[in-house]
N, C-alpha and C positions, 0 to 999 in steps of 0.2 A: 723823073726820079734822078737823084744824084748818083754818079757814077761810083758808088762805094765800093766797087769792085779795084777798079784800078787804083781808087785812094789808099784800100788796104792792101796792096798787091806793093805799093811804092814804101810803106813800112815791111816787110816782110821780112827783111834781116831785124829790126827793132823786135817784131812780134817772138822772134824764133831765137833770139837771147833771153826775154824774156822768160818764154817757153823754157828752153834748157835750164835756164835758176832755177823753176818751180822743181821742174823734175828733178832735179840734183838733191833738195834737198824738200822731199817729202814727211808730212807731219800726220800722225794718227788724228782722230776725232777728238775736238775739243784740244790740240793741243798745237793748232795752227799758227802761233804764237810769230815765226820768224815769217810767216807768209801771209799771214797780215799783216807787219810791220811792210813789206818788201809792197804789198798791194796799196798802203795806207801814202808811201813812198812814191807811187806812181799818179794816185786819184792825186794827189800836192802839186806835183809838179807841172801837171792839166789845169790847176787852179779850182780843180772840183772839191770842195768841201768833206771830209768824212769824219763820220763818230765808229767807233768800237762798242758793238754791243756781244754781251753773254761770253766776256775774254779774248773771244777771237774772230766774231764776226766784224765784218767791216761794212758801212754804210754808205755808200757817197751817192752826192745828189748833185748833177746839173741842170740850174737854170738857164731856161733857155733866155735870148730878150725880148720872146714876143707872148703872148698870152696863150694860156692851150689848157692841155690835160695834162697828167703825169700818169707815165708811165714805168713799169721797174722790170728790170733784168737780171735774171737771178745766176749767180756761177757759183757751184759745190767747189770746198776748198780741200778736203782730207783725202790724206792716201790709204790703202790698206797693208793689212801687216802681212806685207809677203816680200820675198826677196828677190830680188830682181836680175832677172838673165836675159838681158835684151843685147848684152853689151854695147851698149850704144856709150859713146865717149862722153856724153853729158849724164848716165845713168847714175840712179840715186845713191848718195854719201853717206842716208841715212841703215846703216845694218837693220834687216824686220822691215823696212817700212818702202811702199813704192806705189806713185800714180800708175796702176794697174787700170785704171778703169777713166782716165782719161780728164782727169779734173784737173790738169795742168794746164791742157787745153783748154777748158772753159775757162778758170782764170783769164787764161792771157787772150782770147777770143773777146772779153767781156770788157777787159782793159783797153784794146784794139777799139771797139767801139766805142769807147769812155773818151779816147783820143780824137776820133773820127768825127763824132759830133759833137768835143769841144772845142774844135777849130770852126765850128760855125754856130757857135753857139748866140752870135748875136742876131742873127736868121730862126735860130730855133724855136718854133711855137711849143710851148709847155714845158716839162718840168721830165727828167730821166735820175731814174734812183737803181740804183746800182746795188746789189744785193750780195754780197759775196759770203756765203752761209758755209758755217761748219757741219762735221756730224752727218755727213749724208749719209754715208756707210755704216754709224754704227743706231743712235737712239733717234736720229734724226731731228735736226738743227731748223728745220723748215718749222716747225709748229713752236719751239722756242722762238724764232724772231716773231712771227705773229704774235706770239702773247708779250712779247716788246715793243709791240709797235710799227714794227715797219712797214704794212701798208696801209696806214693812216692818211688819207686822201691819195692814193695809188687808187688810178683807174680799169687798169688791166696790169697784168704781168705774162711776161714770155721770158722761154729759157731753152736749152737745146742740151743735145749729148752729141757726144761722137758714136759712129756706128761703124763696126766691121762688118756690119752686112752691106753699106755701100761703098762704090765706089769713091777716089777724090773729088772734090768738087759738085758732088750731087746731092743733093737734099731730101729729105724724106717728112713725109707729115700724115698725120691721121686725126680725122674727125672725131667725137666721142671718147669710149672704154679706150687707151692704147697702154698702159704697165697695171697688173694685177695692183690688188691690195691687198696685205699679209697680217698673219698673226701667228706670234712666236710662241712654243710651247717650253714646259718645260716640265718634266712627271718623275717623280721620285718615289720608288716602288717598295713597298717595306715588306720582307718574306721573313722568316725563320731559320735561321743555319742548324746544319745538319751534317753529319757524316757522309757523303756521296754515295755512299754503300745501302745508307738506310733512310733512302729518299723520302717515304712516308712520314719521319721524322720530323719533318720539315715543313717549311714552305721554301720554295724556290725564288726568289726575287728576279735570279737572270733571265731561268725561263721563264715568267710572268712578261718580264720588260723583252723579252726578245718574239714572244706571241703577240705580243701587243705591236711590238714595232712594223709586224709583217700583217696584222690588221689594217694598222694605220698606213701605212703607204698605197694598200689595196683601195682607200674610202674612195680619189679621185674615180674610181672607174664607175661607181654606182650614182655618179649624179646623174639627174636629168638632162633629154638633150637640150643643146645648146647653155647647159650650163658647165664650165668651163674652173679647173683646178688643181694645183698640182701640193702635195703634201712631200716633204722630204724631213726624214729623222737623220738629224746629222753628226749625233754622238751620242754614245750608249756606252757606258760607265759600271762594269759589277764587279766582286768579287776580288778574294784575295788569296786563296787556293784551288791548287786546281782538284780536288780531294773532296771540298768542301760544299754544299749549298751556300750561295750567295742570302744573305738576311736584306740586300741591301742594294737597287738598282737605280742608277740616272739615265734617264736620255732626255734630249731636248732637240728643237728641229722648228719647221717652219710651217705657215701652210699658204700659201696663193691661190687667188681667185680673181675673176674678173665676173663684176657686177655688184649688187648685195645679196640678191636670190641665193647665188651659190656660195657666196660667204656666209650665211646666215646657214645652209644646208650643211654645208660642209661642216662648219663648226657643232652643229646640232649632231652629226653621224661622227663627230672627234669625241663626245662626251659619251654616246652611247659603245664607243668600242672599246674606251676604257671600262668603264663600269664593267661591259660582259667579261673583258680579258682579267680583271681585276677580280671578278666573282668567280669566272673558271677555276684558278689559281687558288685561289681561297687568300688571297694577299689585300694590302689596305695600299693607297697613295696619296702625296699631295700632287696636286694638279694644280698647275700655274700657265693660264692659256689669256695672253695678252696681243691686245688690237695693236697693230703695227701701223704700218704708213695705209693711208685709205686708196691708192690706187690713181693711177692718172686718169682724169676725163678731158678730154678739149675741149673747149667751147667751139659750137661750129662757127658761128660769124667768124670770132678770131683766129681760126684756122684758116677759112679761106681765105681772112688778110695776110695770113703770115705769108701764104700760100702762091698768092696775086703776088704778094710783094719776091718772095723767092724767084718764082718763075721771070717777073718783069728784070730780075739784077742778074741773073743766070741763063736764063733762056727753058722755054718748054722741056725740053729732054733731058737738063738736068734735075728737076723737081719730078720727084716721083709721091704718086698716094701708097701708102704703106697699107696693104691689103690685110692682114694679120694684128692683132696686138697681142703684147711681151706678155710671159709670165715672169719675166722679173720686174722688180717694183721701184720707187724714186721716190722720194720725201717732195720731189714739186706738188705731188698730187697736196699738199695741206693750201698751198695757196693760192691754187684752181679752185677749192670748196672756199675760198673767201672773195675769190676776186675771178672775173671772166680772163681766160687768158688761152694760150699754147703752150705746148712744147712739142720740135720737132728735134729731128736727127739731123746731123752734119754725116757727112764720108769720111771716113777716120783715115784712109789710104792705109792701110792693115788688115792685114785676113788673119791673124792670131784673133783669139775671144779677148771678152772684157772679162779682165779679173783672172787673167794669164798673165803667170811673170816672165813673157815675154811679149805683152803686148806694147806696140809701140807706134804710136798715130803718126803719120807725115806733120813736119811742122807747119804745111801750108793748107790742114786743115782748121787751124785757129783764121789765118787770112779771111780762108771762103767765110766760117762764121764769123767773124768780125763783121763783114762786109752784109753778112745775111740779118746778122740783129739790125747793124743800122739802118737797114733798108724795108726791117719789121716795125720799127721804133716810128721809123720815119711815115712810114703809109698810116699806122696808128696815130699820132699824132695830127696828120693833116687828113685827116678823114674829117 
């Protein structure tokens, strides 16, 4: 195996300018605009070809000179809209908006090894497509590129996150179920206003959407065992006096699951506790309960390539099997249901959470992934 440890160890200052641009100035969903140009900027001057698709996804394809498969690597480009207290001297310029969750990193990890295997690319058997997707955070940009296109003769795909649950330089991978699959709701509750005095007058909308809401977070606990879910209402919206019955309540929120048993359960016991809370009440609603990202599954072959290939460029003790999988969710999972593939974890070198605005990865966790795709890329290809 090629020494892609010490290749990307010898860019590290490159990687971690890089790195600091993205962060400095972070872009919401769909509006990736300066960080595609700055991505588009760099697959050029590799001599790797790219298109722009959906505005701000960006494309690039290395051939290699010798004959193979094609494979593709995918890196999330959006930041979220939160502000940022890391005080780190490269921290984001943009007010509202900050790589919280570590897709700075992937970027420049993905670039890293866009560099690393096009310096041999006249050795390289088959074809690497570079996938640089918007939108992970909010509608998800993953099943937009597929109905574009992009893995149109792609023979697997892999991709990675960074993780505060490991350490630096260690890697994590699971077989199978590892990030639920979600479905967002959204219920707006119609009551009757009334004097607060003369309740019976009325319908109550608040308390309707506030029985309901302490329904619905209760649902996880009645599934079956080994079926697995977590429900969160994350805003709840009523009323204009405090005197008054509310006519008139919102909330909306999420629900995760891992499998389809308990996403098909789960959602079946979301409709029946509206309905009871909604007939308690004597109130009407519109209910809007929408299929989110379908959930990561790995393919086992490809994991234990990703896996072999980790362990052979790191050593046994830093590759760990991740014994648990996430109830939070990833838009990879759209191109796992098209294509045989992985995705594992990098060590972010950070013990703040993801999607803390102060979370803050070591820049020489893009290095290790750099070093870990090509060495993914690599064992897939010459297999």
């Amino acid at each position: 195996m090629t020494d892609y440890l010490n290749q990307a160890s010898a860019i590290a200052e490159r990687l971690a300018g890089l790195r600091h641009a993205f962060h400095r100035c972070p872009e919401l969903g769909n509006r990736e605009f300066k960080t595609a140009e700055r991505i588009e900027g760099e697959l050029a001057a590799l001599g790797i070809p790219a298109r722009r698709l959906l505005d701000t996804a960006v494309v690039g394809t290395l051939t290699g000179g010798l004959p193979g498969r094609t494979v593709a690597l995918r890196a999330d480009m959006d930041a979220l809209p939160l502000t940022e207290a890391t005080g780190a001297d490269f921290a984001s310029e943009n007010p509202g908006a900050m790589h919280a969750c570590g897709h700075d990193v992937h970027m420049t990890a993905a670039l890293g090894a866009a560099r690393l295997l096009a310096a041999r690319r006249d050795t390289l058997p088959g074809t690497v497509v570079f996938l640089f997707q918007p939108d992970e955070e909010g509608r998800g940009g993953a099943q937009r590129m597929i109905e574009a296109g992009v893995l149109e003769g792609v023979d697997a795909v892999f991709g990675a996150h960074v993780s505060p649950e490991l350490p630096l330089g260690e890697v994590g991978v699971r077989s199978g179920k590892f990030y639920a699959a979600s479905d967002t709701f959204r219920i707006v509750v119609h009551g009757k206003s009334a004097h607060g005095a003369e309740r019976e007058k009325g319908v109550d909308a608040l308390g309707a959407a506030a029985d309901l809401t302490t329904r619905l977070i209760a649902l996880p606990k009645a599934l079956a065992p080994g079926e697995t879910g977590v429900l969160t209402v994350g805003t709840l919206h009523a009323g204009t006096a405090e005197n008054a019955l509310a006519d008139r309540a919102e909330l909306s929120g999420i629900i995760r699951t891992l499998g389809p048993d308990a996403r098909a359960a789960l959602k079946r016991r979301f409709r029946e506790a509206v309905d009871a809370a909604l007939d308690d009440w004597g109130a009407t609603a519109e209910v809007e309960l929408r299929a989110s990202y379908p959930g990561v599954v790995n393919d086992e072959g490809m994991t234990a390539l990703a896996e072999r290939a980790a362990r052979n460029l790191l050593g046994d003790g830093r590759v760990h099997a991740i014994a648990r999988p996430t109830m939070t969710t990833e838009d990879f999972g759209y191109f796992l249901m098209e294509r045989p593939g992985s995705f594992y974890h990098i060590g972010a070198g950070c013990e703040k959470p993801l999607h803390n605005t102060s979370f803050l990865p070591d820049d020489r966790a893009a290095v290790i992934a750099a070093a870990v795709h090509c060495a993914v890329i690599e064992a897939f290809l010459q297999a």
